[in-house]
N, C-alpha and C positions, 0 to 999 in steps of 0.2 A: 914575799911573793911566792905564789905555788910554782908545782914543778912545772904546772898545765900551762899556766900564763908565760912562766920564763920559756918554754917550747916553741910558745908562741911567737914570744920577742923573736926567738932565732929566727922563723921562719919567717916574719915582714923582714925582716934585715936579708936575709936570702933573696928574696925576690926583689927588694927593692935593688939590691947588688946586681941581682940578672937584667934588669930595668934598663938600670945605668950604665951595666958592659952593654947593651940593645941597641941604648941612646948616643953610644959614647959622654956620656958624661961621669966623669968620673967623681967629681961629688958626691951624687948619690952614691955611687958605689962603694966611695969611703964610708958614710952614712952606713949604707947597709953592710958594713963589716964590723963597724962601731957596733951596731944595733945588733949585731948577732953576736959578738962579745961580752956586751953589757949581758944579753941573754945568758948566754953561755954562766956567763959572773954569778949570777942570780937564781941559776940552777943549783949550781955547786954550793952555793950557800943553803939554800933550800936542804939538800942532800946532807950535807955537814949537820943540818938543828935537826934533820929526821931522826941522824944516827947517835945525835944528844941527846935524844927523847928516848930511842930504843934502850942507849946504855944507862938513863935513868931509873927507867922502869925493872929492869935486872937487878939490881942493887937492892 
């Protein structure tokens, strides 16, 4: 996944969280903290294979 798309994730997961503090319902809320984690996850991975391509390419 790109870094543009995991960005993404965070930010429904953000809102979906603000939603659910709105609504009280905390589901969602958990949902969108899940959903900005997984985000988060999937950036750093993203970032990790960029900085295995940089240090390939040096070598």
């Amino acid at each position: 996944m790109s870094k543009a798309k995991a960005k993404a994730k965070q930010v429904k997961g953000k809102i979906k969280e603000s939603v659910g503090s709105a609504m009280d319902d905390q589901r969602m809320q958990a949902e969108g903290r899940a959903e900005q984690m997984g985000g988060k996850a999937e950036e750093m991975v993203s970032k990790a294979g960029d900085k295995m391509k940089k240090a390939g390419r040096k070598s």
